[in-house]
N, C-alpha and C positions, 0 to 999 in steps of 0.2 A: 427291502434288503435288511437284513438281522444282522446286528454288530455284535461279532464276538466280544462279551464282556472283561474274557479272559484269554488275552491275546497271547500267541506261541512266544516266549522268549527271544531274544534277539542271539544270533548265533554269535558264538564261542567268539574272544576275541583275545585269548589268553597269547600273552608271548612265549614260549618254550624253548631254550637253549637246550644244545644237547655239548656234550663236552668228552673227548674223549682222541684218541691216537689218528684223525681223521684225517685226509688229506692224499691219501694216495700212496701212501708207504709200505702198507702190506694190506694185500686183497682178502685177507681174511679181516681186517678192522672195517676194511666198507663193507663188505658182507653184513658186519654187526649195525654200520650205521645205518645202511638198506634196511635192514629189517627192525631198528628203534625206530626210523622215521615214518614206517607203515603202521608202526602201532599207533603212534601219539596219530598220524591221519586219519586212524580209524576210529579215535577214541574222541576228535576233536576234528573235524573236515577243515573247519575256517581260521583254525589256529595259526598264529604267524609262524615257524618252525626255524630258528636260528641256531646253524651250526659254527659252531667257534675248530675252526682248521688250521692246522701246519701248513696248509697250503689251500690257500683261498682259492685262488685258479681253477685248482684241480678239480675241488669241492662243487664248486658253481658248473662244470663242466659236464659231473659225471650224476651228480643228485639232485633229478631235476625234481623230486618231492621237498630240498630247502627254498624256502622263502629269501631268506639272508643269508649271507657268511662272513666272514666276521674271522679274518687271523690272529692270531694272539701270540703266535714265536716271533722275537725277533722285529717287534713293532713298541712304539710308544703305548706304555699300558694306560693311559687314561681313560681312551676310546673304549678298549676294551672292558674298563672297572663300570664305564660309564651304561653302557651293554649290558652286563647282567645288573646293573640296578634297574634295569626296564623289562626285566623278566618279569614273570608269574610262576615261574618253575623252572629251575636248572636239574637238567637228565647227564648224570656223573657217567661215562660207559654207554655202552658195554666192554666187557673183552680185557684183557688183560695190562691194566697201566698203572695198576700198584704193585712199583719194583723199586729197586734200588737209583738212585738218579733220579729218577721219575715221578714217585707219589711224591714229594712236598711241593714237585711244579702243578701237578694237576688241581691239590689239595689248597695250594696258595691260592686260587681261581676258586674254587670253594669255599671256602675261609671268606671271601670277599664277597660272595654270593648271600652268605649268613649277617655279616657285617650290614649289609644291606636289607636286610628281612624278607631274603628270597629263599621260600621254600625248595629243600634240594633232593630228589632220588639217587640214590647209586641204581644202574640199571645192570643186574645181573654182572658186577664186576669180578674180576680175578684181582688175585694180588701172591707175591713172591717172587725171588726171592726178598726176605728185607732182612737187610743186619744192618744199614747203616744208620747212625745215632737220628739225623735230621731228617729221613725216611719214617724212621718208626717212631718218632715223637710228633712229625705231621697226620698219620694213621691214627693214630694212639687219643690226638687230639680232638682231628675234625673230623672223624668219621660217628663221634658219639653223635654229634652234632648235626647232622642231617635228618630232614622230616623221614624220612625210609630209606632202606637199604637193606638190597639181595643179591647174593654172592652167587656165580655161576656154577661151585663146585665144591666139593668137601676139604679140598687140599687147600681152598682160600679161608676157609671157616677156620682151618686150624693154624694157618698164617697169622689171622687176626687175633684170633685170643691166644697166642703165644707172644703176638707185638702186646694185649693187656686192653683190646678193645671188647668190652664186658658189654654184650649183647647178644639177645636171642636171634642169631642169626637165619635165615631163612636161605635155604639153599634151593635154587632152580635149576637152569640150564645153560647153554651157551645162546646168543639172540638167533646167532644164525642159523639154528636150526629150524627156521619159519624161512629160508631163503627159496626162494622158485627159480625154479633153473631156464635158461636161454638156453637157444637152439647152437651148438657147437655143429656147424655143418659141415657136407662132405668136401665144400672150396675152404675153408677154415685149413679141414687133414690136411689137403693137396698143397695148400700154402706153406704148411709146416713141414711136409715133405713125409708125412708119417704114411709107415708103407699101408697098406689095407689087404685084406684076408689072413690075416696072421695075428695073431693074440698080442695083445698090448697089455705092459704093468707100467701101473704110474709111480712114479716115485717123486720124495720130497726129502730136501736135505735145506740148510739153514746154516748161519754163520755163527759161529761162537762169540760169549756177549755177559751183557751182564744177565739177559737174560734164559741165556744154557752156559754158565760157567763151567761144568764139567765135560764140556766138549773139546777136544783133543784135535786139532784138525785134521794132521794129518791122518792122525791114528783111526778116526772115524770119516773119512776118506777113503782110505783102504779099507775098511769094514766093509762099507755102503757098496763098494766095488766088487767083493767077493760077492756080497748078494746081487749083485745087479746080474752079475755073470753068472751066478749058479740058476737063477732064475731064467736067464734066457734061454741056457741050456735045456735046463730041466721043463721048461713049459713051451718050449720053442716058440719064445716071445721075442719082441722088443720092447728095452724097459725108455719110458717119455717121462723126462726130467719133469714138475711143473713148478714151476717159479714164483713164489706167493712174494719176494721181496726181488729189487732187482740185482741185488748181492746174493742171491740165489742161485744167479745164474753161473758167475763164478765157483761156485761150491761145486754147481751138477758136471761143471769142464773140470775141477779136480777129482772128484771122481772116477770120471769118463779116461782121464790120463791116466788113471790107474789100473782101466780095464784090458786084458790080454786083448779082448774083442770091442773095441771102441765101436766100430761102425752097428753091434747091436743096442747105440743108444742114440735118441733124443730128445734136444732141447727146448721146450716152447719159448719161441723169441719174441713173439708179437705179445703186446699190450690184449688183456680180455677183461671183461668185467665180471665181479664173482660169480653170476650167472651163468654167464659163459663157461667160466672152467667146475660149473657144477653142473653144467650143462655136456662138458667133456665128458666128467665123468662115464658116460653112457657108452664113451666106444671103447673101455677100458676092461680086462678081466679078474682084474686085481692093482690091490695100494698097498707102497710099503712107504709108510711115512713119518717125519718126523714132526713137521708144519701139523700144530695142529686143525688145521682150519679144510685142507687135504684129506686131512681122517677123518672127520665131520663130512664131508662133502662123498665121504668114499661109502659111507654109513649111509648116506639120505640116500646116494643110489643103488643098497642092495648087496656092494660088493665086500666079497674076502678083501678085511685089511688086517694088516699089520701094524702098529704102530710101535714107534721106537720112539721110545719114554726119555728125551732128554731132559725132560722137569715132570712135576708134580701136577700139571695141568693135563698134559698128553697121558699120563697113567691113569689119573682118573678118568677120562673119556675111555681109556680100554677098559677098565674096571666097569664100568657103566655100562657097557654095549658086550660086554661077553668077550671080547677079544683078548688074543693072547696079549700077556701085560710083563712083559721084560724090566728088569731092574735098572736098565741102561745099556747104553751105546760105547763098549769098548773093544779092542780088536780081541781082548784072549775070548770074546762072547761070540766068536763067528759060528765053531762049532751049532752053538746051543740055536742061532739065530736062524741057520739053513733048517734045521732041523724042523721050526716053526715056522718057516715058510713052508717045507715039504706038507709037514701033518695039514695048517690053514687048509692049503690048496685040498687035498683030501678031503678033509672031513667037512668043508665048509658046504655042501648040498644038506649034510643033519643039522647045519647050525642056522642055516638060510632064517628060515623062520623065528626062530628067538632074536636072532637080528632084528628082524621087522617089528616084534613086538616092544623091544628097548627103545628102538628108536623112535616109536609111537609113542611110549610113557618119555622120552625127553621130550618132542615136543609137544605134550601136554604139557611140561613143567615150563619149556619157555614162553608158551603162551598166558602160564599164571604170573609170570615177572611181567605183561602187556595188561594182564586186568589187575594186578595192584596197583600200577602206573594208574590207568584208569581211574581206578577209586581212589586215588590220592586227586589225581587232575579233577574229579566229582567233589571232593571235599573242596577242594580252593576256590572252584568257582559256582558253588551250590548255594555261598552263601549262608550255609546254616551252623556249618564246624566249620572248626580250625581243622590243620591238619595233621594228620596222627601221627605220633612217635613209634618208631618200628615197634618197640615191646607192645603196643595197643594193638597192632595190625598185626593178623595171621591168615594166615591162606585160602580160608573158607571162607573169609569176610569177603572173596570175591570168586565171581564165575567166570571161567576162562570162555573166549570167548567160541564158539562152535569150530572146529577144521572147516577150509573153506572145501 
């Protein structure tokens, strides 16, 4: 028998925190945690994968590719400071959690990750709005400070260096769009009560906040209502609320109270996983939505959307994908709004294809936020470099990795 003299490596033993809005709040943040926790799996099989959640429970229940979970709202912070000094890699994001209130709790948990001499990624994050002083002086501060960091969108590049964060920022995608869709079946409709042979529009509304401050409720209530109604008319649909938070669902009932024709609407009430409701997506003919995550999902499956731009993050997804891109959601804009529902519905068989082609170059782009993860998680445990500061690493320095 012949002894290899140059024995295979022992596999991967790297810990990995991932850090971010996680816990079961809005089906579009698991979405994003689904698809960072298939990357770092594919990038590292035997890695321990620790997600730090709003809600442990949840987390442990619904992602069965974590290892650990590990709450950190609302708990004695020791355990938790104690936690990421046992990392190898803290993963900031994905998705949207630098805003107002928000970025100096995520960044205080980073700030302590560096404290400790744990290398950190931002993974394709969003940020805005920020005006407030201890928001944008925790950005301003600890975002220099991270081994890499990539923003998911153009409207977050220009958030950051208007807060005075002086970096060559790298723009990608949003994660989710690497998500695979589950089977939304025909006892799924039947449960929901949604009728069948008749054209279905999805729709997504959201609660005003800090972040959609210029949302109006009532006044974008009755908006949402005129379209829900001209749509049904006009396509002899039923338009199906879909619920990305569970204060959603109250949004879609004030709505629905303001329709002449209530009974041409419904609500999804049952609990789905983002698969699932990207998995819905398919029995639908169109999305008019506000949730960005809805309009992402209405995009992977082909269909005429709409989207109504209550921030900077939903405009740049229609900017990106070719869709009509509205300046906001107010009642004197109903006019201009049917109008762009009417034309969508139309033209949208000349537009079919340049959809599919946008949405192919996004997710090429969020698979390159999955191979610089890579080549940073290569540097840390290769052993031979440190690991690189964003201005060293640029996009070529890695190969995304094939569509499966």
């Amino acid at each position: 028998m012949t002894i290899n003299p140059h024995p295979s490596p022992v596999p991967s033993s790297l810990r990995i925190g991932l850090l971010g809005s996680y816990g079961g709040r809005n089906t579009g943040d698991e979405a994003i945690l689904e698809c960072v926790l298939s990357c770092l799996r594919a990038h590292r099989p035997h890695a321990r994968l620790v997600v730090f959640s709003r809600n442990a429970e949840h987390t442990r229940s619904h992602q069965a590719q974590a290892d650990e979970v590990i709450d950190w709202e609302g708990v004695p912070q020791k355990p938790v400071l104690d936690a990421l000094g046992g990392l190898d890699l803290l993963v900031l994001g994905g998705g949207g959690i630098l805003y107002d209130g928000e970025a100096r709790r995520y960044l205080r948990l980073v700030n302590a990750a560096h404290e400790r001499g744990v290398p950190t990624f931002a993974y394709a994050i969003g940020a805005g709005p920020l005006r407030e002083a201890d928001d944008r002086e925790a950005v301003r501060t600890v975002l220099p400070q991270m081994t890499d960091l990539v923003v998911r969108d153009e409207e977050t590049r220009l958030v950051l260096e208007e807060v005075g964060v002086d970096l060559d920022l790298a723009v990608t995608a949003d994660p989710a769009l690497l998500l695979t869709p589950e089977p939304f079946t025909e006892e799924m409709m039947r449960q929901e009560g949604l009728p069948t042979g008749t054209r279905l529009v999805g729709m997504s509304v959201r609660e005003p906040g800090r972040a959609a401050e210029k949302l109006d409720e009532g006044d974008y209530h009755a908006l949402i209502a005129d379209v829900a109604e001209f749509i049904a008319r006009r396509l002899d649909a039923h338009v199906v609320f879909v619920p990305m938070e569970r204060q959603d669902v109250r949004h879609a009932h004030g709505v629905l109270s303001r329709m002449s024709a209530p009974d041409l609407g419904r609500i999804l009430h049952n609990p789905y996983s983002p698969g699932e409701i990207l998995g819905f997506m398919s029995h639908l003919d169109m999305v008019v939505g506000m949730r960005l995550h809805v309009v992402i999902f209405a995009a992977l499956a082909g269909l005429p959307v709409l989207p109504l731009p209550y921030s900077g993050k939903v405009f740049d997804f229609a900017r990106r994908t070719g869709a009509p891109a509205l300046v906001g959601v107010a009642r004197e804009q109903a006019g201009l709004l049917l109008a762009e529902v009417d034309r969508l519905w139309d033209e949208f068989p000349g537009r079919q294809q340049d959809l599919t082609t946008r949405v192919r170059q996004l997710k090429a782009l969020a698979r390159e936020t999955c191979a610089r993860c890579g080549g940073l998680l290569d540097d840390i445990d290769g052993g031979t470099a440190a690991p690189r500061r964003t201005a060293d690493l640029h996009l070529h320095d890695v190969v995304a990795p094939s569509p499966p």
